[in-house]
C-alpha positions in Angstrom: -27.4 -27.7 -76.9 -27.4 -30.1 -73.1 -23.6 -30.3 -74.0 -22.5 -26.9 -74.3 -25.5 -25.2 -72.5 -24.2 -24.7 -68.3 -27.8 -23.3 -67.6 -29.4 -26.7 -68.1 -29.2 -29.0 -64.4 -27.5 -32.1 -66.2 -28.9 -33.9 -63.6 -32.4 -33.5 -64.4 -31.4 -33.4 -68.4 -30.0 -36.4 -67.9 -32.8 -38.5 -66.4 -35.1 -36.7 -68.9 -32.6 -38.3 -71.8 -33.8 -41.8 -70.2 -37.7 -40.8 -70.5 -37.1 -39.1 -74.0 -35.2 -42.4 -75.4 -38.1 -45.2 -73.9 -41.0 -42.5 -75.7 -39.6 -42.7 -78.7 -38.7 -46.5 -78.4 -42.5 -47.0 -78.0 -43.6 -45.2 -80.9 -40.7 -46.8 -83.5 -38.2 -49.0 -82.6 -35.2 -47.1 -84.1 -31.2 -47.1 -84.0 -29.4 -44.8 -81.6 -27.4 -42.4 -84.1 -31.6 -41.8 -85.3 -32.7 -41.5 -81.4 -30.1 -38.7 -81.0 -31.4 -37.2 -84.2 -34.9 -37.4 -83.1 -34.4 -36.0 -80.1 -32.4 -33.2 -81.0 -35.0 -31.9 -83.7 -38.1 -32.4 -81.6 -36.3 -30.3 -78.8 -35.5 -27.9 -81.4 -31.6 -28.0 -81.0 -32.0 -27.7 -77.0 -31.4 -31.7 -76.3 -28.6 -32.6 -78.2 -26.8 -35.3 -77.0 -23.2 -36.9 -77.8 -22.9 -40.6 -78.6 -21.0 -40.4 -75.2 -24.5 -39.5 -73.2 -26.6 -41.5 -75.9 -25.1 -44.8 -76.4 -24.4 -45.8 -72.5 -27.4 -44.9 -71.4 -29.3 -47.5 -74.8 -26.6 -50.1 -73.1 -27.9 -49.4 -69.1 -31.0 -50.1 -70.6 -30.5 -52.9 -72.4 -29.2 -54.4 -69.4 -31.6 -53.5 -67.0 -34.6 -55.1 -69.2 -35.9 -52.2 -70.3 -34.7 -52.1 -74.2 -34.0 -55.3 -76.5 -31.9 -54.5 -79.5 -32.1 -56.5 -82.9 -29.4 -56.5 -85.4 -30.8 -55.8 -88.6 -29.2 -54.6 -92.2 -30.2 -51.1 -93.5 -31.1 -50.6 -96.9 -27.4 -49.0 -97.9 -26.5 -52.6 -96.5 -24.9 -51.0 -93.0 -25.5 -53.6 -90.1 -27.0 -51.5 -86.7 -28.6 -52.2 -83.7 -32.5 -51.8 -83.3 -33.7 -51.0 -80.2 -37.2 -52.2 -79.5 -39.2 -51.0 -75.9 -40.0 -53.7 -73.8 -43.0 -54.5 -71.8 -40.6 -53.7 -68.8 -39.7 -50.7 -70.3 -43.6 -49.5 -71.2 -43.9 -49.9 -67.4 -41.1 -47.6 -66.6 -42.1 -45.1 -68.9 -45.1 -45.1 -67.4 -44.0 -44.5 -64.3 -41.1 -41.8 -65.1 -44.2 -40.0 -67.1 -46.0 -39.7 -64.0 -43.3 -38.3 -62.6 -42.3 -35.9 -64.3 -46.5 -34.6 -64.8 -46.1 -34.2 -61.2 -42.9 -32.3 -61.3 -43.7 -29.9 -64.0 -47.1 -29.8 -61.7 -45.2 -28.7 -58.7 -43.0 -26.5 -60.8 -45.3 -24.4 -62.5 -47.2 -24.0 -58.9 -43.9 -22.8 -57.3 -43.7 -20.6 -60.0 -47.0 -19.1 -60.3 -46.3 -16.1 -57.8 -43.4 -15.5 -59.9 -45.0 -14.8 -63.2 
């Protein structure tokens, strides 16, 4: 798990955390408790945020353009925030995706006299 794993560069986790919440924002727009469940089981346990990493980062966001959020009522009746990508957002995806291809590019060249 990011939190309790010192081997992980938090710096790098943590700007993958902003790329990991706008791709899932553009598939479903979804509620943050369900982001931080998403993410954790399609990184298999390895990404697995707090609320504390989770929920400022959906507000920096939000603020910056990138994310809208809707209130809406769940079916159990709970009222949540909705956060829905933004064309602004798309964009930055799009451009943080690129980035990281050419990082994991660069990487895995680095690395290739080590394998």
């Amino acid at each position: 798990m990011i939190d309790k794993n010192p081997s992980l560069d938090g710096v790098l986790v943590k700007g993958g955390a902003t790329t990991l919440i706008l791709w899932i924002l553009r598939a479903t727009p979804t509620h943050g408790y369900d982001l931080i469940r998403t993410i954790r089981q399609r990184s298999d346990g390895i990404f697995a945020f707090s609320d504390g990493t989770i929920y400022p980062l959906l507000y920096r966001l939000r603020d910056q353009g990138l994310i809208r959020a809707t209130r809406e009522v769940s079916p159990e009746g709970r009222r949540r925030k909705v956060y829905h990508l933004t064309p602004e957002g798309e964009a930055e995806l799009q451009k943080r995706l690129a980035d990281w291809r050419l990082f994991a590019k660069g990487m895995r060249l680095a690395l290739s006299e080590v394998e």
